[in-house]
C-alpha positions in Angstrom: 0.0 0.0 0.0 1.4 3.4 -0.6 2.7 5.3 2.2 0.4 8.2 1.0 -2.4 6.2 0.2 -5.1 8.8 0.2 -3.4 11.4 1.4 -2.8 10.1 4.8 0.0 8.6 6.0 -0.6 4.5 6.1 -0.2 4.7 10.0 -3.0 7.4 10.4 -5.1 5.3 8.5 -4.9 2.2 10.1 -5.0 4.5 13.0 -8.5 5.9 11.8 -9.5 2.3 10.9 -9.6 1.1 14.5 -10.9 4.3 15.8 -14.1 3.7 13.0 -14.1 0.2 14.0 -14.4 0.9 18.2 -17.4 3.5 17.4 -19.2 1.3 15.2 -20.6 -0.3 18.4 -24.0 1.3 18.3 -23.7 1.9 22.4 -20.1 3.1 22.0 -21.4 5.8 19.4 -24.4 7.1 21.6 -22.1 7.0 24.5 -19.5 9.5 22.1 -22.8 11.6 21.2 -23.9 12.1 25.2 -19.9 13.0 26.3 -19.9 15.3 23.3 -22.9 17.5 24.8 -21.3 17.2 28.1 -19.1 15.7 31.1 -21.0 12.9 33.0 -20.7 9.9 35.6 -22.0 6.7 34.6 -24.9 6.8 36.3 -25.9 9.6 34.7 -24.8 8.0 31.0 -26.8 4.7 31.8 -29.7 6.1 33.3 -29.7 8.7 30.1 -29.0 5.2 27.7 -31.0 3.0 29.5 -28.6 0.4 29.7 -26.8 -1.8 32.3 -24.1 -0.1 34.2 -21.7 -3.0 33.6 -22.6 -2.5 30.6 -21.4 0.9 30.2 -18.5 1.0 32.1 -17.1 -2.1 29.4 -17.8 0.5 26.7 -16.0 3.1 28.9 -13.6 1.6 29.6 -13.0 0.7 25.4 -13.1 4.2 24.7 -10.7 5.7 27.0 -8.0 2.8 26.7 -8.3 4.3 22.8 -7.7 7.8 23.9 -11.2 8.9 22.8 -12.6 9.8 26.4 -10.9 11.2 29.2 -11.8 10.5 32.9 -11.5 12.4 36.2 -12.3 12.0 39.8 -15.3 14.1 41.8 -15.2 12.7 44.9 -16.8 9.0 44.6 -17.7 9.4 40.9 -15.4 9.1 38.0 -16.6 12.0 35.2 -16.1 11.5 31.8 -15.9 13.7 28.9 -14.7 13.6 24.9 -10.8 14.1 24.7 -11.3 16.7 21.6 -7.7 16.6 20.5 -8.1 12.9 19.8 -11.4 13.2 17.9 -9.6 16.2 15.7 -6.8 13.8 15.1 -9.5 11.4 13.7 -11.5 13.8 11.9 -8.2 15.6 10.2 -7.3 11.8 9.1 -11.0 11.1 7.9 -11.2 14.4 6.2 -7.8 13.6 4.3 -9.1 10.6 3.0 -12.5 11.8 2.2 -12.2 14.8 0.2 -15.3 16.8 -1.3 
């Protein structure tokens, strides 16, 4: 494949690739779509999702070992929001590849 291939660079795209792949998770996406609005707990996100707190935390915890969320500590709740360098990493790649 050439090192160029599309105007990125092959390791951004594989890069990309995996960061498409991880949010093609339909719970993974709304999650992205709920941190973008806003910080929250989980118990906030899977109240808001409707979904199983074990369940959210695994998607959590997929997300931010990917760099795509960051977390921080509020007393006894762990608040996560969007790392927005990361996702303007990804959508400089994307937009490389996927010109007008």
């Amino acid at each position: 494949m050439d090192k160029n291939c599309c105007g990125g660079k092959i390791v951004d795209i594989l890069d990309l690739r995996k960061f498409l792949k991880l949010i093609s998770d339909t719970n993974r996406l709304r999650i992205l779509c709920l941190l973008t609005k806003k910080e929250l707990c989980v118990c906030r996100i899977f109240e808001a999702l409707r979904l199983s707190q074990n369940l959210v935390s695994h998607h959590l915890a997929k997300l931010k070992e990917a760099g795509i969320l960051d977390e921080r500590k509020e007393g006894t709740f762990v608040i996560y929001s969007v790392n927005r360098k990361s996702l303007k990493r990804y959508k400089k790649i994307f937009n490389l590849i996927i010109k007008d």
